[in-house]
Backbone as CSV, one residue per row, in Angstrom:
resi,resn,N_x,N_y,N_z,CA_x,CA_y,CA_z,C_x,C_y,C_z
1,UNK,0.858,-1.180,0.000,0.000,0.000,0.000,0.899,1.236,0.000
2,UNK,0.461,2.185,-0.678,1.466,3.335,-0.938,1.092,4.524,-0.218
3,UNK,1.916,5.339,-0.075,1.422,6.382,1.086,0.067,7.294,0.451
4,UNK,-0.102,7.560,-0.867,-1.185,8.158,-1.074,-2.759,7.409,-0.461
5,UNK,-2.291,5.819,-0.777,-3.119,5.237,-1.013,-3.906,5.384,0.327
6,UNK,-3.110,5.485,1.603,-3.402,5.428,3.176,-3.773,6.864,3.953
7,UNK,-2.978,7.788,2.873,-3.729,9.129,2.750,-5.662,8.940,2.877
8,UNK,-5.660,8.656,2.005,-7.069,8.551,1.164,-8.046,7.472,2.467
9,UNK,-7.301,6.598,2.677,-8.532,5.297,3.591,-8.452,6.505,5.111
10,UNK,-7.251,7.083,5.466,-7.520,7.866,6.760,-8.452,9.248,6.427
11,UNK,-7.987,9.280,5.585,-9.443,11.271,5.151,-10.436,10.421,5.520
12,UNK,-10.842,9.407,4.544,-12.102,8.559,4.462,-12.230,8.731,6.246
13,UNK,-11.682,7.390,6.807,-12.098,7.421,7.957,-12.288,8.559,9.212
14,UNK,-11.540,9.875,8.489,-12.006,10.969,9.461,-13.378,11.662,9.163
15,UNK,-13.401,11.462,8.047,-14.887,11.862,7.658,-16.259,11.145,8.010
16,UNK,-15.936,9.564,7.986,-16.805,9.012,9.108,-16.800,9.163,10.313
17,UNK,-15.533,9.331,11.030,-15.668,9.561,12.005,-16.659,11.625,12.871
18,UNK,-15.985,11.936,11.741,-16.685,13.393,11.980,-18.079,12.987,11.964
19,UNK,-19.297,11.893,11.051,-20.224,12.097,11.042,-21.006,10.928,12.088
20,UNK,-19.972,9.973,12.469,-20.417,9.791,13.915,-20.807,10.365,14.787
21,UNK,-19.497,11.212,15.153,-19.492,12.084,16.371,-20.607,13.398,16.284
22,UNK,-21.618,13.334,14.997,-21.917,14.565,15.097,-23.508,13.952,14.692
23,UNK,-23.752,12.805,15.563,-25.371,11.898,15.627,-25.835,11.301,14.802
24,UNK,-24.697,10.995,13.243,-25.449,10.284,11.945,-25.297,8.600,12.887
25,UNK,-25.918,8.041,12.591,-26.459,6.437,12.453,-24.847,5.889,11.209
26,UNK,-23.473,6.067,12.083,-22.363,5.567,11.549,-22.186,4.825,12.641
27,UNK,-21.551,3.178,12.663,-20.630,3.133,13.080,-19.348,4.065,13.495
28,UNK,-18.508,3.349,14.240,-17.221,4.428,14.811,-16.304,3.794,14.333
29,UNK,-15.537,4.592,13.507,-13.842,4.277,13.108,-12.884,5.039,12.944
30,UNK,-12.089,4.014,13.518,-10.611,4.808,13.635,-9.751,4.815,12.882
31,UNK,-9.020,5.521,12.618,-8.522,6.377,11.752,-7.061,5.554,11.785
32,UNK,-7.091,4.357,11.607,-5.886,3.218,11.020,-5.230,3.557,10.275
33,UNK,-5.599,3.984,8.573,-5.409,3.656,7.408,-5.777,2.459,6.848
34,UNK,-6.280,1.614,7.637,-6.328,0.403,6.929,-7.647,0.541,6.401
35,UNK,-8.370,-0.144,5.202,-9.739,0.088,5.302,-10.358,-1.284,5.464
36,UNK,-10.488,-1.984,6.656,-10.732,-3.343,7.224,-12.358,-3.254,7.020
37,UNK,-12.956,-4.308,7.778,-14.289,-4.638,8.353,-15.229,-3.020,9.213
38,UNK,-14.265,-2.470,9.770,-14.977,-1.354,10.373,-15.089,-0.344,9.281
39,UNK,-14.117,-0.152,8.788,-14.615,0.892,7.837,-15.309,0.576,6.748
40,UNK,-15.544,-1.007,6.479,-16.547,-0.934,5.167,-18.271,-0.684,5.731
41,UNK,-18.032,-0.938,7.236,-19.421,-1.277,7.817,-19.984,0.198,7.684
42,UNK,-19.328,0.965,8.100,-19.352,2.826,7.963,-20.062,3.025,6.646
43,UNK,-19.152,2.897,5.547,-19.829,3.118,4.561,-20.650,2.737,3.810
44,UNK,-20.931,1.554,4.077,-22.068,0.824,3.600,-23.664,1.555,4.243
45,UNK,-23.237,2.059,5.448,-24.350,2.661,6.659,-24.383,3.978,6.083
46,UNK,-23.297,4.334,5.805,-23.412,6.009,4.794,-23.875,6.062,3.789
47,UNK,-23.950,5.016,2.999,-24.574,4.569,1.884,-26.022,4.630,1.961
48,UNK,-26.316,3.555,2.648,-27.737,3.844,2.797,-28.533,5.033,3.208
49,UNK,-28.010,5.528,4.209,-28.303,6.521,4.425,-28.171,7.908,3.471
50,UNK,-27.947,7.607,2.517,-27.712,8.824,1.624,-28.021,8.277,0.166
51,UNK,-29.388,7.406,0.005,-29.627,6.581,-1.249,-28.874,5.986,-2.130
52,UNK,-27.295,5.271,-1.539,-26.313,5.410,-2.579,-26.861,3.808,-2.274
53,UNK,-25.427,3.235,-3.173,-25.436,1.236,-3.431,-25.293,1.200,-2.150
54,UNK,-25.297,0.256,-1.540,-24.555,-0.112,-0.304,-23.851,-1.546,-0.875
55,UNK,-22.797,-1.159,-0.802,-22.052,-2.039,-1.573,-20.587,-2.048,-0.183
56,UNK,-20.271,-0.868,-0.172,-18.851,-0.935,0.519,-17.767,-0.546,-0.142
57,UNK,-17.925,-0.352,-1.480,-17.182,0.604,-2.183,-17.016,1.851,-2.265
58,UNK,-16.274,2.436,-1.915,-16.024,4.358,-2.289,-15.849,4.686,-3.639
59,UNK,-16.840,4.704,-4.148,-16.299,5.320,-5.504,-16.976,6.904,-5.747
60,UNK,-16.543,6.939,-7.008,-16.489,9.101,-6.679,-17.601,9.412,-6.257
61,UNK,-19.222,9.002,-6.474,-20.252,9.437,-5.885,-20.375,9.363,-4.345
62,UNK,-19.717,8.297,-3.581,-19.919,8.395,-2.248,-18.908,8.709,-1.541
63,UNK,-17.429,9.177,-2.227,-16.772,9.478,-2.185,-16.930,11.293,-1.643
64,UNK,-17.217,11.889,-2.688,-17.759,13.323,-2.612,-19.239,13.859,-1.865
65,UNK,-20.006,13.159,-1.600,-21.211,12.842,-1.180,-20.567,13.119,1.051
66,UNK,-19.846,11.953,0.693,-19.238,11.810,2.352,-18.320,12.998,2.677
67,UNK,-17.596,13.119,1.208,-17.079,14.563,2.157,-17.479,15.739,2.171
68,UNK,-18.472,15.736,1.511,-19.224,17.318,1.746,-20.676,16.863,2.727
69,UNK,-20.731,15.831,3.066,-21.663,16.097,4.699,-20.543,16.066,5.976
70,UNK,-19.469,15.606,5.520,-18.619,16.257,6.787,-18.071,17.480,6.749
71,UNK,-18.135,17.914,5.813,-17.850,19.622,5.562,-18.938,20.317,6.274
72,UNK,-19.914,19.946,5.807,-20.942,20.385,6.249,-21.026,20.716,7.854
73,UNK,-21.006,19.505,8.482,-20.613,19.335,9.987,-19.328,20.192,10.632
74,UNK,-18.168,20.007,9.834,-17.128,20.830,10.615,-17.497,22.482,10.216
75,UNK,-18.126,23.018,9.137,-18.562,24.553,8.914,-20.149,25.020,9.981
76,UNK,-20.774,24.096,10.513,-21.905,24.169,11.250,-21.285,24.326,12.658
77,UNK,-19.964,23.308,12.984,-20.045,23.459,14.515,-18.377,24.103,14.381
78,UNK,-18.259,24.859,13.354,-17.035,25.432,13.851,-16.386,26.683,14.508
79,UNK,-16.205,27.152,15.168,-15.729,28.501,15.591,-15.433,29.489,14.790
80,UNK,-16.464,30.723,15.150,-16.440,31.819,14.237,-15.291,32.215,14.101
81,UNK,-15.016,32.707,12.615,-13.061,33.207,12.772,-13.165,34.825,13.121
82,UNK,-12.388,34.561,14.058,-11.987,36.094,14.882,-11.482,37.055,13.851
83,UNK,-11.744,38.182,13.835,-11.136,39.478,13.511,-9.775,40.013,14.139
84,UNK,-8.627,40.242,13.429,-7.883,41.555,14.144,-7.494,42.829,13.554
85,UNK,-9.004,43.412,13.595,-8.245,44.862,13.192,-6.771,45.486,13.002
86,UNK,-6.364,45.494,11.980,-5.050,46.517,12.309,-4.903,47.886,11.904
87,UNK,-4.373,49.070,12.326,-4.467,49.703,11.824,-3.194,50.269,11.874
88,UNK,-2.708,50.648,10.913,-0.936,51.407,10.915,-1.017,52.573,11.366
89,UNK,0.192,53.264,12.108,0.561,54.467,12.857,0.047,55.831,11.934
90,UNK,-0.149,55.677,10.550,-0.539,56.982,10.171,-2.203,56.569,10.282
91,UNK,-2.476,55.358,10.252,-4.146,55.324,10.372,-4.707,55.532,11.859
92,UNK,-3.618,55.356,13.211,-4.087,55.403,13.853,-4.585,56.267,14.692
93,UNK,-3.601,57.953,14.125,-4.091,59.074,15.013,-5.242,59.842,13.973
94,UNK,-6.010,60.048,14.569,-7.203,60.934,13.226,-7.822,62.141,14.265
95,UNK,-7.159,63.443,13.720,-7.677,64.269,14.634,-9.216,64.419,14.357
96,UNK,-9.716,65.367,15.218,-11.105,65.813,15.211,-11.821,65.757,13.704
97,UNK,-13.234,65.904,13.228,-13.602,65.783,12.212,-12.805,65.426,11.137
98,UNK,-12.061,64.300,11.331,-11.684,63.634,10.279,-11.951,62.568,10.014
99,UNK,-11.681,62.047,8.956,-12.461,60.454,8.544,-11.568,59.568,8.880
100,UNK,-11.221,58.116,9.009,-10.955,57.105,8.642,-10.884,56.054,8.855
101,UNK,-10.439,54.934,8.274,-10.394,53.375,8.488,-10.878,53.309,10.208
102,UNK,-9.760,53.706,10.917,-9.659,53.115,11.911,-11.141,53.416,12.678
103,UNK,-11.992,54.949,12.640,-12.467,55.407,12.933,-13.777,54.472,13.309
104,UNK,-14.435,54.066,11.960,-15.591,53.175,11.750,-15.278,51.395,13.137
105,UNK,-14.126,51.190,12.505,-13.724,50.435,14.060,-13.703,50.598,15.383
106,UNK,-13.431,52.136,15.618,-13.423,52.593,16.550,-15.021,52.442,17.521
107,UNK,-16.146,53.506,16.112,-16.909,53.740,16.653,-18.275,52.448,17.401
108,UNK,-17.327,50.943,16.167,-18.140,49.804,16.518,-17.565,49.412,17.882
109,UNK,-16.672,49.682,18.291,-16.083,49.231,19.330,-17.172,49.690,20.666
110,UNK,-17.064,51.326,20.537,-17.547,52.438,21.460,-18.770,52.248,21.530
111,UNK,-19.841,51.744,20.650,-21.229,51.271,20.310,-21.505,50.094,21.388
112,UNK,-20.446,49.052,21.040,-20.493,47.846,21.815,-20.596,47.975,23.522
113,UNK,-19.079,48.751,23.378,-18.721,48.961,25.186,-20.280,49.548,25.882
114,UNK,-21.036,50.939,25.030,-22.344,51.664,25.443,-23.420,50.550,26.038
115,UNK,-23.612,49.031,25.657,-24.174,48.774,26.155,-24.048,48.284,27.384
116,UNK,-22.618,48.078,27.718,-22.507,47.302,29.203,-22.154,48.673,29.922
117,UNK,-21.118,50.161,29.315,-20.791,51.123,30.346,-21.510,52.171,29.943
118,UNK,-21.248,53.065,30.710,-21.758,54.600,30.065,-20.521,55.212,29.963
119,UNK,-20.920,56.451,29.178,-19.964,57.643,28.824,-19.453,57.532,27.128
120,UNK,-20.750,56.348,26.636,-20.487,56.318,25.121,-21.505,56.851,24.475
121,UNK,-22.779,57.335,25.256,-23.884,57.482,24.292,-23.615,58.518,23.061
122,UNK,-24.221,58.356,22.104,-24.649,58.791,21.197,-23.340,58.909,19.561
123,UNK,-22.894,57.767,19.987,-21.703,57.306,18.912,-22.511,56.131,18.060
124,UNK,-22.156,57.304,16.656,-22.884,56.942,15.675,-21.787,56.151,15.073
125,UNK,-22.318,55.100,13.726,-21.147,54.318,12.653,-21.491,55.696,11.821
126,UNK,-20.131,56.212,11.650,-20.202,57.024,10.405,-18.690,57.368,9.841
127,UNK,-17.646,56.824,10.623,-16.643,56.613,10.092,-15.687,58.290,10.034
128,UNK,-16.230,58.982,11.156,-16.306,60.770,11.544,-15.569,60.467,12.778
129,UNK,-14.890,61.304,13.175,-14.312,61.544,14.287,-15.306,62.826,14.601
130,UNK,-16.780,62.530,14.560,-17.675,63.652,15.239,-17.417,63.716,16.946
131,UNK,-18.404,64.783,17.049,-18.300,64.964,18.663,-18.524,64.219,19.228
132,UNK,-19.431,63.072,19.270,-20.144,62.259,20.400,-18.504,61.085,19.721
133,UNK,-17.953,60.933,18.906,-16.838,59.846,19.459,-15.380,60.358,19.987
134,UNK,-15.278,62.128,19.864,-14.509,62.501,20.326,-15.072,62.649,21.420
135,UNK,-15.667,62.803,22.392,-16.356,63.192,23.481,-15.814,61.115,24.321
136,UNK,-16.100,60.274,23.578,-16.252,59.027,23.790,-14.369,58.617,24.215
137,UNK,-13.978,59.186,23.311,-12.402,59.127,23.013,-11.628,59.278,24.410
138,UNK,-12.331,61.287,24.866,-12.010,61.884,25.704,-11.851,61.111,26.759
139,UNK,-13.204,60.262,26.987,-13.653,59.738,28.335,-12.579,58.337,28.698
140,UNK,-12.776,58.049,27.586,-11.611,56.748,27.180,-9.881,57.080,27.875
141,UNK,-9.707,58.138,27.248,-8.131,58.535,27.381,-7.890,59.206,29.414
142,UNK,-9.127,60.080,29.305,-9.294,60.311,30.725,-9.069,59.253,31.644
143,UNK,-9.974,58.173,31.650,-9.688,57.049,32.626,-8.761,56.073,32.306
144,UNK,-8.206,56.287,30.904,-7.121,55.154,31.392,-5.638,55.672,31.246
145,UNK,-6.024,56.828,31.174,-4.424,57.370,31.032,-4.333,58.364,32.608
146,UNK,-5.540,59.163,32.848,-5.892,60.074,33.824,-5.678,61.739,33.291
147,UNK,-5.426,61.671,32.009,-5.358,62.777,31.443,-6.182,63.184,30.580
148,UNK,-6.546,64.675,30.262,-7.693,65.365,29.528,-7.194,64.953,28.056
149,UNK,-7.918,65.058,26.726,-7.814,64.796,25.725,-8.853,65.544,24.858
150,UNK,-8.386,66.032,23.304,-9.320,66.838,22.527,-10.237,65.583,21.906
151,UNK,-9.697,63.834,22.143,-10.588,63.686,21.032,-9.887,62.687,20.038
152,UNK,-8.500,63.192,19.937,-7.621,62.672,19.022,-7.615,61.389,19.333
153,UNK,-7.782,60.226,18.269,-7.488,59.020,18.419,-5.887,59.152,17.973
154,UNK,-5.592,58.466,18.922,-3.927,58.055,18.677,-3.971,56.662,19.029
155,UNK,-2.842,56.040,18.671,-2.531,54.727,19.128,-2.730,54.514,20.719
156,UNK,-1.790,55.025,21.690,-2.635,54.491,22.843,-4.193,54.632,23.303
157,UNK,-4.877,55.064,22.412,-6.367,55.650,22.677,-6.647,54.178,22.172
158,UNK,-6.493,54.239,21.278,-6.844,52.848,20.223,-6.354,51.572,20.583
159,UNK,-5.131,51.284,21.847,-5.221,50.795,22.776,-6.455,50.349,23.880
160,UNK,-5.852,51.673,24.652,-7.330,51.657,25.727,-8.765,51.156,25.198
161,UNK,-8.939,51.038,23.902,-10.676,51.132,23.618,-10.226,49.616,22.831
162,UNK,-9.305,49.310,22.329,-9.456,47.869,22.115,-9.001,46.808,23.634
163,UNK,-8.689,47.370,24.238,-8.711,46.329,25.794,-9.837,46.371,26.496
164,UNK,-10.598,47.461,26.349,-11.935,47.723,26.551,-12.851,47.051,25.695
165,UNK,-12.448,47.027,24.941,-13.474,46.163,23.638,-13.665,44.925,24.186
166,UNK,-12.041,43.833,24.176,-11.528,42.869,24.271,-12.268,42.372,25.923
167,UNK,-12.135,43.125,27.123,-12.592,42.861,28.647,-14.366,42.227,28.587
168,UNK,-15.008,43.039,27.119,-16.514,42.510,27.443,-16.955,41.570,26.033
């Protein structure tokens, strides 16, 4: 048996095994390479279950059939993929009424925090360094730095409000 060949019987058997573990009417197999007695019993049970022959053969219809209901299964129970904003040092300071990238991030951030704290109301998505997110900014830089601020997002602002983001 050649290494592709054992490639192929272990995918197989992880893909039954994914649709075990996830309440189909499979037998359980392990992921040998070999394709013995347990793994024909699998697919013969996948077979039926999915109007194919039940024969015990993999060929391309139950082949592709099996791996897109375990696709299926690992995209249903899989963990949403996280975001990480980045934003570079000229994106990150944006004085007063100015626009940008970082801003619209900002203000989803400041939106979010409003519902668990106060001192964010009235921060709109508009991608503005308007008053109510310079006002938001202020409050931001005030308590975690202890110093007054116009407003200006700078990098440690954009700090403070992503550890703030990140805490809830």
């Amino acid at each position: 048996m050649n290494e592709e060949h054992e490639f192929n019987i272990r995918q197989l058997q992880r893909a039954l095994r994914i649709l075990h573990k996830n309440g189909e009417d499979i037998p359980v197999v392990y992921e040998d390479g070999i394709f013995g007695p347990e793994t024909e019993r699998a697919v013969i049970a996948f077979q039926l279950q999915n109007g194919l022959s039940p024969n015990g053969i993999v060929d391309y219809e139950t082949w592709v059939r099996l791996m897109e209901s375990a696709n299926e299964y690992i995209q249903k129970n899989a963990e949403p993929f996280p975001i990480f904003p980045y934003v570079s040092d000229e994106e990150s300071s944006v004085l007063p009424d100015e626009e940008g990238k970082a801003i619209w991030f900002l203000q989803a951030m400041l939106i979010a925090a409003a519902e668990k704290y106060s001192g964010f109301d009235g921060v709109r998505l508009n991608g503005k360094n308007d008053e109510a997110t310079r006002s938001a900014v202020s409050y931001i830089h005030e308590k975690a730095k202890g110093e007054s601020s116009d407003g200006t997002l700078s990098k440690a602002t954009w700090n403070s409000v992503a550890r703030l983001f990140n805490a809830i």
